[in-house]
VMD Tcl script that draws the C-alpha trace (Angstrom):
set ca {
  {163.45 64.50 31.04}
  {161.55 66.49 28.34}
  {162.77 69.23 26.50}
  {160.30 72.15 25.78}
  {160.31 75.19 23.53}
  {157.33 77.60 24.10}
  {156.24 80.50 21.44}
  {155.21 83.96 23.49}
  {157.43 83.15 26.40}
  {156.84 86.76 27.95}
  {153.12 86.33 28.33}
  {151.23 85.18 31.22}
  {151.11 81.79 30.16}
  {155.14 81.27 28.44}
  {156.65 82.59 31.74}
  {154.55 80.27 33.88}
  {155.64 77.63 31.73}
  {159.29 78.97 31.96}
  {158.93 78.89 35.54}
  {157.84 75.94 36.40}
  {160.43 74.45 34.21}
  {163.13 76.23 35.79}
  {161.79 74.60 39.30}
  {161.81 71.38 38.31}
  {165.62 70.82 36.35}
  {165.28 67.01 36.39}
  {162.13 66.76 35.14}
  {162.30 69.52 32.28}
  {164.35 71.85 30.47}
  {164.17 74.51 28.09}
  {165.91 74.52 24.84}
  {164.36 77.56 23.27}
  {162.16 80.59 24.19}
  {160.50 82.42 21.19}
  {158.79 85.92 20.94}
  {157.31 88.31 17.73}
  {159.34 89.30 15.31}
  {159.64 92.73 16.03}
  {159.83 92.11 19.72}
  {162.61 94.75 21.60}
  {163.96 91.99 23.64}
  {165.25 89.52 21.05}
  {168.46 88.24 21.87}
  {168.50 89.39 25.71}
  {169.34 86.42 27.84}
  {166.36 84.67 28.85}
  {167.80 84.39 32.74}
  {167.29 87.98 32.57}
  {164.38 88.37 30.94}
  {162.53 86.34 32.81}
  {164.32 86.81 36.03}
  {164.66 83.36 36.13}
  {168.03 83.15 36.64}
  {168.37 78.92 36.04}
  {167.71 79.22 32.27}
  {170.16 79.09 29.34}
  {170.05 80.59 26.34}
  {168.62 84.04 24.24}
  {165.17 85.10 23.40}
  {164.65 84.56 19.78}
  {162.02 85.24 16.85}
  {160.26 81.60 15.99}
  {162.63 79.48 13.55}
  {163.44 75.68 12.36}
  {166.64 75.89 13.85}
  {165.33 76.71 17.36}
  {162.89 74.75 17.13}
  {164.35 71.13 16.43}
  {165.89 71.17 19.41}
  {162.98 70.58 21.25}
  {160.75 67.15 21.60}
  {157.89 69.86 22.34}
  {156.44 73.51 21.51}
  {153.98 74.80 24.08}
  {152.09 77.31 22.52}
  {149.83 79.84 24.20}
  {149.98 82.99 21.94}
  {146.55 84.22 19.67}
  {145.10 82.94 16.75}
  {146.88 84.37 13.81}
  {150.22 83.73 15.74}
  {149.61 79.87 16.34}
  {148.89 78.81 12.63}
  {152.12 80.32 11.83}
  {154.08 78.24 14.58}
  {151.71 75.24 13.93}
  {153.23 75.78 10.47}
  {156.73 75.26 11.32}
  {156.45 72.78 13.62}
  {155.06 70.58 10.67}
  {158.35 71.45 9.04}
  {160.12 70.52 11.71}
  {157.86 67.41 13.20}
  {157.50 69.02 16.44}
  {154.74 68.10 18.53}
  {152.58 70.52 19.85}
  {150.69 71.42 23.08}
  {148.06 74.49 21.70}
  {146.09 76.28 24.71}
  {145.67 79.16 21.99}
  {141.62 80.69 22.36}
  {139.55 82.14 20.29}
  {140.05 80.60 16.54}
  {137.24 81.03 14.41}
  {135.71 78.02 12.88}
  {137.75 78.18 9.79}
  {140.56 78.49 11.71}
  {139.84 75.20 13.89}
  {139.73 73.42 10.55}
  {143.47 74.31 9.88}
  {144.65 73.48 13.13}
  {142.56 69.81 12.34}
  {144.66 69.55 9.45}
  {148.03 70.44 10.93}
  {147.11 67.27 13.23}
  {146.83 64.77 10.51}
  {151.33 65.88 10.36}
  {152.25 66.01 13.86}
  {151.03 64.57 17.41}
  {148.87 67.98 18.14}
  {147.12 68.63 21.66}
  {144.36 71.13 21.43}
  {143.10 72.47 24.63}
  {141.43 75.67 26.17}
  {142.41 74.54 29.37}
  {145.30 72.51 31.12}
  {144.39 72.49 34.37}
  {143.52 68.75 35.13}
  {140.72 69.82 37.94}
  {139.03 71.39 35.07}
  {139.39 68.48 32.66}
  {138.10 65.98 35.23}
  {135.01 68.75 35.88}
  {134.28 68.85 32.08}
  {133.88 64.85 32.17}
  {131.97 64.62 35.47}
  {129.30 67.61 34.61}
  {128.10 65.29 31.26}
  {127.99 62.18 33.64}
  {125.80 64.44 36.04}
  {123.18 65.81 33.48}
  {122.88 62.23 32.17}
  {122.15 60.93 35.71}
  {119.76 63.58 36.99}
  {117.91 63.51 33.59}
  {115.95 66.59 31.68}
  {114.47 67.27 35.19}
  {117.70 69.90 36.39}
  {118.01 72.87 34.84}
  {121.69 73.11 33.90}
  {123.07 77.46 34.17}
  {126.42 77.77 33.37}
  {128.76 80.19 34.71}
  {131.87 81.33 34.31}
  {134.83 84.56 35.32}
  {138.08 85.67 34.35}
  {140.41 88.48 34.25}
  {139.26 91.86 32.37}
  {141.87 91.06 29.17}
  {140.57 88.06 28.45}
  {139.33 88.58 24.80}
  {136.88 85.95 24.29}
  {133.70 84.68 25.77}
  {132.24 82.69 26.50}
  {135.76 80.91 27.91}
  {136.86 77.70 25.82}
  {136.31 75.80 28.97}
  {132.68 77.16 29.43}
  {132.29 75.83 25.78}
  {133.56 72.50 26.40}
  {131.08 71.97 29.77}
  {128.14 73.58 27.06}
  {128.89 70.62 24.36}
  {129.31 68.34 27.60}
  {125.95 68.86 28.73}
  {124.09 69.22 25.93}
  {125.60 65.97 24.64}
  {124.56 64.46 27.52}
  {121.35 65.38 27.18}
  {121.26 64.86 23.01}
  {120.87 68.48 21.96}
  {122.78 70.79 19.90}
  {124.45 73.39 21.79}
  {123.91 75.94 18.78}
  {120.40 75.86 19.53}
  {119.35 75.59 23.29}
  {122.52 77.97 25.23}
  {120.82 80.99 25.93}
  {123.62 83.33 26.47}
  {122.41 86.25 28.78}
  {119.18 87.14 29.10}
  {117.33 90.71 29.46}
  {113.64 92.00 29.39}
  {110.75 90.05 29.24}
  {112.30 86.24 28.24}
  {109.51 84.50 29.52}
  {110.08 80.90 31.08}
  {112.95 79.10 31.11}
  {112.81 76.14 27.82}
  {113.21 73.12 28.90}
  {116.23 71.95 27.01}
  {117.73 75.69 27.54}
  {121.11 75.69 28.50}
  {121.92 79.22 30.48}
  {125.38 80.90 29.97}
  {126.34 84.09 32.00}
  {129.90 85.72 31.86}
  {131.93 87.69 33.97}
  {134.87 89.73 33.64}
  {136.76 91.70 35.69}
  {140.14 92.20 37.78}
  {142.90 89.49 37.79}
  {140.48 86.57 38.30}
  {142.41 83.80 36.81}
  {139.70 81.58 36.09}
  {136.01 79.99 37.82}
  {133.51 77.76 36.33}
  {130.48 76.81 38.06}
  {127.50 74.20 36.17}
  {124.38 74.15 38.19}
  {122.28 71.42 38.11}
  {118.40 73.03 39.46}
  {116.07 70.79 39.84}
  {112.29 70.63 42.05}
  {113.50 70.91 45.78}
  {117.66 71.28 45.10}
  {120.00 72.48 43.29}
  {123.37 70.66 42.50}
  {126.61 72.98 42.33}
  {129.81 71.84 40.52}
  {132.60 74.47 41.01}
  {136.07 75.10 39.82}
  {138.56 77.80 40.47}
  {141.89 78.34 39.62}
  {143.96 80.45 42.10}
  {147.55 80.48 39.81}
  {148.19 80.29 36.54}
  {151.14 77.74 37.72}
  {147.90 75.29 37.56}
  {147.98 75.15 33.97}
  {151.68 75.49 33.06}
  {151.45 72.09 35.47}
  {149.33 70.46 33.44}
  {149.96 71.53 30.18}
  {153.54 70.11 30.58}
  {151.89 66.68 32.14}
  {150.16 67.07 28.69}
  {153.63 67.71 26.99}
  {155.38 64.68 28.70}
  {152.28 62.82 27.57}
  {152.31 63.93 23.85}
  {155.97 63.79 22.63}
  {156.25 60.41 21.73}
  {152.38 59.50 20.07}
  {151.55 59.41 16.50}
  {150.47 62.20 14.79}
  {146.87 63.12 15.29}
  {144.38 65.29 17.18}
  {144.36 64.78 21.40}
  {142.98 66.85 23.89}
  {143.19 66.74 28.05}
  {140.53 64.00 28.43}
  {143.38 61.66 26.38}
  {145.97 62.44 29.16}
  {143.78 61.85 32.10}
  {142.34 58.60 30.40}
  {138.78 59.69 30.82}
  {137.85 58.71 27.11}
}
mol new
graphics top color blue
foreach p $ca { graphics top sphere $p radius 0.5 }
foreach p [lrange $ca 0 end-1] q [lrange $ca 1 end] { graphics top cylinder $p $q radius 0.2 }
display resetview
């Protein structure tokens, strides 16, 4: 049994999470669900709103008190939002489970640092099909050699703020790792007018956005006479709250430090 608190509990991701915990009462429960501030719903029941009609207690704005009674904080909110939580959780010695996107470089930094205080799992995705994909796509490029052009592509929903996706930047580092190169330099993100040929070492990147598409990655692997297609898709967001509270399970009783999904599924 693990106990979980999660920080933007009325987003897409918190009542996934709050879902799937509900479903499972011997294998999880929920000690506290936290929203903003300024939020209109603070102190509703949380059976009621989140029509979930198995779980105790009353929505509440982030505090320690809240948040001690949990072994760990899922948190899936922005940016500016997650340092603050990261923040108190130090206080409080809560591990952490952050599938928060877009932080800007500076940003990453801080959440390194919060790590060196408290067992702290950084991920921009949970699902474990994804992780596994990650790993296997490096293995691949190494294998087939600078021969395959690798293209990467990925889609998601149309209020997804960032992009490329954090998981389309984790296969980028993968392959160009594999291949020794600096992923700064060779992704070639779009392309338009007269480009001429394709580098050798470029890595492609196209985006798409639009609908409720909950998330697809594809790496192609092009090379004289084939072409090689590794595809994910997720079909329900329940895929990550799944595996980001495998990751949770996984998390609350390590030493402080910095872990991501490839620690969980032992592919390191």
């Amino acid at each position: 049994m693990t106990d979980f608190a999660i920080a933007g509990i009325g987003g897409r991701m918190g009542r996934a999470l709050a879902g799937l915990i509900a479903s499972h009462p011997y294998d999880y429960t929920l000690k506290a669900g936290f929203e903003y501030p300024a939020h209109p719903d603070l102190g509703r029941e949380l059976a009621l709103f989140l029509g979930e009609s198995s779980l105790p207690g009353r929505l509440a704005a982030m505090e320690s008190s809240a948040l001690r009674g949990a072994e760990v904080l899922m948190e899936f909110t922005a940016p500016a939002a997650s340092l603050e939580h990261l923040a108190l959780a130090v206080r409080t010695g809560t591990p952490v489970v952050l599938g928060t996107t877009g932080f800007s470089e500076e940003e990453e930094e801080k959440v390194k640092a919060f790590a060196r205080q408290i067992p702290l799992l950084f991920t921009s995705n949970t699902s474990l099909g994804m992780n596994l994909m990650i790993s296997l796509a490096g293995r691949i490029a190494t294998l087939l050699g600078s021969d395959y052009a690798l293209e990467v592509i990925e889609a998601h929903h149309d209020q997804k703020k960032d992009a490329p996706s954090g998981s389309a930047r984790k296969l980028l580092n993968a392959l160009a790792q594999a291949r020794g190169l600096d992923p700064d330099k060779v992704c070639r993100h779009g392309r338009l007018g007269l480009t001429g040929p394709r580098g050798r070492d470029e890595i492609g990147v196209s985006v798409i956005r639009g609908g409720d598409i909950v998330g697809e990655h594809t790496v192609m692997f092009i090379g004289p006479g084939e072409r090689l297609e590794l595809t994910h898709r997720v079909q329900s967001r329940a895929t990550f709250a799944a595996g980001a509270l495998r990751a949770g399970v996984w998390l609350k009783d390590k030493e402080p430090g910095l872990y991501d999904m490839q620690d969980v599924l032992h592919l390191k």
